[in-house]
N, C-alpha and C positions, 0 to 999 in steps of 0.2 A: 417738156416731155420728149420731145425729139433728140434733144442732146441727151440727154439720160436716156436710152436705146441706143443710141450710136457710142456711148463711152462704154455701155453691157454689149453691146456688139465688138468693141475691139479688144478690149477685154479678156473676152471669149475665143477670140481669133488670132492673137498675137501675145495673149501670156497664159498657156495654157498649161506649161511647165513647174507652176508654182501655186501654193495654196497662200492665204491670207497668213497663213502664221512663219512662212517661208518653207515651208518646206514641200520636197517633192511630189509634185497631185499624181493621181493614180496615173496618168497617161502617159506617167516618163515607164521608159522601158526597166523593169526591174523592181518598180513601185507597190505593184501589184503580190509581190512573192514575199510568202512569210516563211520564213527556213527555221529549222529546230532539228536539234540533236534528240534523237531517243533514247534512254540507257534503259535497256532492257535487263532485267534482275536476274541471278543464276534460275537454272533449271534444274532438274531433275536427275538429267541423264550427265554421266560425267562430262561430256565435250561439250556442254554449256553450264556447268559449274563458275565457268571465271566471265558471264554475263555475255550483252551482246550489246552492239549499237548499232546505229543507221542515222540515216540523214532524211528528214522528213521536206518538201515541198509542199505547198499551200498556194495554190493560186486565186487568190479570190475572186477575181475577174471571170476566170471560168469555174468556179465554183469546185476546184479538184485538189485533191490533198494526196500526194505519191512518195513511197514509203521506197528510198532507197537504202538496197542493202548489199554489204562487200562482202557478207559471211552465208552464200548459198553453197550447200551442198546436198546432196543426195545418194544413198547408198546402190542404187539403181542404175548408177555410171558407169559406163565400162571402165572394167580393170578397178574399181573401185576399193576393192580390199587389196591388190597388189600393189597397187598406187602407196596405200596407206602407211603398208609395212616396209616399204622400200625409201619412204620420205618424200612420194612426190606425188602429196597429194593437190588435187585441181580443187580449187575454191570458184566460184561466179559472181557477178556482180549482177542481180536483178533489180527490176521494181515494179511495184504492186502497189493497189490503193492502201494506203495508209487503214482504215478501218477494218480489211479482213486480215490485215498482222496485228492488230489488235487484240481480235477478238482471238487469237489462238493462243497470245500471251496470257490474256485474261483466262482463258479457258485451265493454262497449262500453273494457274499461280504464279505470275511470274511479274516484277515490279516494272512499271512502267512513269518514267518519268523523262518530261520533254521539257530542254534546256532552247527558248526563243535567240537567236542570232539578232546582235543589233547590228546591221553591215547598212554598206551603203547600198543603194537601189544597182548600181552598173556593179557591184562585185556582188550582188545576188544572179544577175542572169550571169555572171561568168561562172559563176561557181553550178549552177545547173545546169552550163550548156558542156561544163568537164565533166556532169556526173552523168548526163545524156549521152556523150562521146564513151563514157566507162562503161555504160547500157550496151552497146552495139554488139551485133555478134562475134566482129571480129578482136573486141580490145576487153570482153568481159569477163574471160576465163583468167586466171591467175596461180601462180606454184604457189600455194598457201604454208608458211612458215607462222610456228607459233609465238614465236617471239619475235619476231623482223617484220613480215608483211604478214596482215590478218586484219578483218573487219574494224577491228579500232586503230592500228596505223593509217589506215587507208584515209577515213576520218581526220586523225591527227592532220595527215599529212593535207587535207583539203581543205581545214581551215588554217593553216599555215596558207595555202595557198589563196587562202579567202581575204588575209591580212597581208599579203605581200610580204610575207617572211618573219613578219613579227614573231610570229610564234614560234619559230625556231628560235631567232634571235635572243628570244628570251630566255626557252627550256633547253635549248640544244647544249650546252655546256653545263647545265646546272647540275651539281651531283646529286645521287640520287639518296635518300634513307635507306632505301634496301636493294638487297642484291635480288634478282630474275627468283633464285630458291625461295628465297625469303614469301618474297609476292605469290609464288606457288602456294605456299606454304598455309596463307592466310583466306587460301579460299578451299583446301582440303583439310583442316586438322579436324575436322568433326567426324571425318572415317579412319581410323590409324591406320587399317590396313593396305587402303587408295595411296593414303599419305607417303608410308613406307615404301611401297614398289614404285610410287613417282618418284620418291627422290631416290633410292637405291638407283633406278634405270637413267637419273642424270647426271651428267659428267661434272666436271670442274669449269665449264665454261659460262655455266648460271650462279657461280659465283664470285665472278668480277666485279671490278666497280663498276658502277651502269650510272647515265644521267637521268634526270626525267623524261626526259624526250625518253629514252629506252621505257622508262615505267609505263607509259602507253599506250602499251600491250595489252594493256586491260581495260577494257571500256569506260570501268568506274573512274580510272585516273586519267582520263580524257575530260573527261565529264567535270572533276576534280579541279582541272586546270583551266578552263576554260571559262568556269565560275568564279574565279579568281583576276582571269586574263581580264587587259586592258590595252587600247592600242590608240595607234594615232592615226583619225580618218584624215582621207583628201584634204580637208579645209583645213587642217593641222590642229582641229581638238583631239583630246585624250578623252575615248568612252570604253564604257566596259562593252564588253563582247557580248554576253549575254546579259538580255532587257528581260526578261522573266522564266519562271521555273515554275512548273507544273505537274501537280502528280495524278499521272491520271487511274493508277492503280498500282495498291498496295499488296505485296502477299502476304499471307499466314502461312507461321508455322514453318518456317525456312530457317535452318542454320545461318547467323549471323556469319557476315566476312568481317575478320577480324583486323583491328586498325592498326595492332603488330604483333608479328606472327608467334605464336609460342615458342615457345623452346622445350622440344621435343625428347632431345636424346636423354635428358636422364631419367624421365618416367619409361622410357624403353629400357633404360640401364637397369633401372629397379626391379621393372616389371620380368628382365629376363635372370636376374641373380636369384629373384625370389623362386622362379620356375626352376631353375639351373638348379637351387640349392635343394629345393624339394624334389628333385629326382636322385639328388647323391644321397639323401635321406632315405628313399624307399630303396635305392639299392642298400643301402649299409643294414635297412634292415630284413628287405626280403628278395637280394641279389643272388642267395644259393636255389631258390623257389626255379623251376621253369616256369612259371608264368609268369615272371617277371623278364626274365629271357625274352621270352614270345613277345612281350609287353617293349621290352628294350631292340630289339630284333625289328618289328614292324614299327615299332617311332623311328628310327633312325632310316626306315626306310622312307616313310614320308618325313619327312626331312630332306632325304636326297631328292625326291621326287618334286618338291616346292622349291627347295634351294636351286635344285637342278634349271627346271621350268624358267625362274627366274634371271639365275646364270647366262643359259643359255640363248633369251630372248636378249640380255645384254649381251652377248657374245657377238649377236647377229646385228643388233645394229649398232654396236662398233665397228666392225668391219666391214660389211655389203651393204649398209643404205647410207643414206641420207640425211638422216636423222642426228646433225651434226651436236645439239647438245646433249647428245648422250656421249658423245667423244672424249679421251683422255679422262677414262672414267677406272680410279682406283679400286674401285669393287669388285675389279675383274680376278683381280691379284689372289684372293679369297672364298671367293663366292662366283662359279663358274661351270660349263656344264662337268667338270669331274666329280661334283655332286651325286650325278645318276648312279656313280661306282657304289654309293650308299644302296641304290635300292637293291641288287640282287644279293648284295654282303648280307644285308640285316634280314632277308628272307631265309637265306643258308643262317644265319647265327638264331632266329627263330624258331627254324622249324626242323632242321638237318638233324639224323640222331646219329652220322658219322661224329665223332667227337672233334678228330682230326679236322675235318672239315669247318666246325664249328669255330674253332680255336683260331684257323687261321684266316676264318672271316675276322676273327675278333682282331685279330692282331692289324689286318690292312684296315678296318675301319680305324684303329688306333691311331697306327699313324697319319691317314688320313686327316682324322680332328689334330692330328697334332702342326701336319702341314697349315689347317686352316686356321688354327688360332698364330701362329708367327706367322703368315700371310699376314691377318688381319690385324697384328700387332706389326708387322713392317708398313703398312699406309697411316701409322698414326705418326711411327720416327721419320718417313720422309718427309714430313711439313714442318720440319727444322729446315728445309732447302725452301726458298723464296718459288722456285717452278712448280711447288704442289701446296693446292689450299681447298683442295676439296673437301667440300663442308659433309661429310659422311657421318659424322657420329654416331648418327642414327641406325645406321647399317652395324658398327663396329660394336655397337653400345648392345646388338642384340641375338648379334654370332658369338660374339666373343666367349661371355658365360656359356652358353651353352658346348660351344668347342671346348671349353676346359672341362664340363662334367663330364663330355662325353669320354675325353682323355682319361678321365679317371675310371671312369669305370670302367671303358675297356681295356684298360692296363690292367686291373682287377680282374679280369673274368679268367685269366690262365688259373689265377688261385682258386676260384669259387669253384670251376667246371674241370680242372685237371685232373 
């Protein structure tokens, strides 16, 4: 009986590092921490359309579960809307109990599924003693970029660092199925019109080749990868990364993200030859009428007023922000603020009872449309040169007809109204 207490007494004192099945008892530093990726499901508002993630802690030992997150912001910041339009906008790195970002996801319909980290015990407290360090006041503000640095890089890049670089090693060269547009693409085509002025307002630079590592952008191909991922621990086995997957809430009634993106530009081609052609139809048949006038007069003004708006917003951040993928962007060439020349033209061709006047609104909106359809037919001939491959079609596919009726018809109005 004696010796059997004193072999439970050394036991207890000198291998306290190890459980019966060999592996790490709670009391090794690290042991204690269960880590998990959260992939938070799109939202409502369009700046969480393309989802969200964080890195969840679990400390069992103290009984606490803390919901870190790289994607805080707050409209409430100073300089907050200058920031934004200018391209520099600040992101934060907080953390909060895991169960009140729950409940707001839950609240807001929003999918919530958490991917368990199989790591070792010593690269779980590294990995939370860098996300702790990212907490602090002075290292947790960040220039948040939508493509390069943003809640799911951030992520990417800390379980890279969780693996000692495997993760790159793996994805960092790998090419990617689609280009930056593309992955846009496949979480906005349920609104055309979001669709349209996102991709109109982006350059030629979201459609390079990208690796996976770039696809990462997105939380869901984080999440993606990682499910997949396998690495080789300390003791030189090969395990998967993630040891289980959990759904802890489903939405309803959410537009699916598509697993490859449509192809957009000819139902806008269609869409705008069918509207193009039925306007050169009610001119041909009620173009001598002034109400059709009046009718043609105030469309073309809001025309200039949308195209303008539009233009002009890309005008602005080509050249004064930051906002670098919208850079080196062919839709300037076409579609610009000379737009607005439309709105006071088709007012005077609307409503003016000078006839003079009328005439020679008709004539500058003429050749106007005329500038803008060979604009918009010179960004299709420049992608005969290797330096232009901007994926616009969708822009082109939906000025275009429309600048041709409008050529016609007001080439036509000398005769109708002379």
């Amino acid at each position: 009986m004696r010796k059997t207490a004193l072999l439970v007494l050394f036991v207890f004192l000198f291998l306290p590092q190890f459980s019966v099945s060999g592996q790490y008892s709670p009391g090794l530093p690290g042991q204690d921490l269960v880590m998990k990726v959260a992939l938070i499901g799109p939202g409502s508002e369009l700046y969480f359309w393309w989802g969200h993630i964080a890195l969840v802690v679990e400390d069992r030992r103290a009984g606490t579960s803390r919901f870190f997150d790289w994607g805080v912001f707050s409209f409430d910041t100073e300089n907050f809307f200058k920031n934004f339009a200018f391209g520099n906008l600040i992101y934060s790195c907080m953390v909060s109990p895991t169960y009140r970002n729950f409940e707001v996801y839950k609240r807001t319909n929003r999918d919530i599924i958490l991917y368990t980290l199989n790591l070792p015990p010593e690269r779980k407290l590294a990995v939370l003693e860098l996300a702790e360090i990212n907490m602090l006041p002075e290292n947790r503000d960040y220039l948040y970029h939508h493509f390069i640095d943003n809640c799911a890089t951030r992520i990417r890049d800390i379980i890279d660092y969780a693996v000692g670089g495997q993760f790159w090693a793996k994805y960092g060269e790998m090419p990617s199925r689609f280009t930056l547009r593309q992955h846009v693409r496949r979480h906005t085509w349920f609104n055309p019109f979001v669709d349209w002025i996102l991709n109109f307002w982006m350059g030629q630079g979201i459609d390079r080749p990208i690796t996976v590592w770039d696809d990462m952008f997105l939380p869901s191909e984080v999440t993606k990868r990682i499910l997949e991922f396998q690495f080789v621990w300390p003791d030189g086995e090969k395990r998967p990364l993630v040891s289980d997957v959990e759904i802890v809430f489903q939405s309803t009634g959410r537009p699916a993200v598509l697993d490859v993106p449509r192809l957009q530009w000819p139902r806008t081609l269609l869409a705008s030859l069918l509207f193009s052609g039925a306007l050169v139809v009610l001119f041909l048949r009620f173009g001598q009428r002034k109400c059709f006038a009046v009718f043609n007069g105030l469309f073309q003004s809001f025309l200039g007023l949308f195209f303008g708006i539009a233009g002009s917003l890309l005008f602005f951040m080509m050249f004064f922000t930051n906002h670098d993928y919208t850079f080196y962007n062919s839709n300037i060439i076409f579609v610009n603020p000379l737009f607005f020349l439309l709105v006071p033209f088709g007012f005077i061709f609307a409503f003016s009872k000078n006839e003079s006047k009328r005439l020679k609104a008709a004539l500058t909106m003429k050749f106007f449309w005329v500038y803008v359809f060979f604009g918009g037919f010179l960004t299709i001939l420049i992608k005969l040169f290797p330096a232009f491959y901007q994926q616009n079609q969708n822009t082109q596919s939906l000025v275009l007809p429309l600048a041709l009726a409008m050529v016609y018809m007001m080439w036509s109005s000398r005769k109708n109204y002379g």
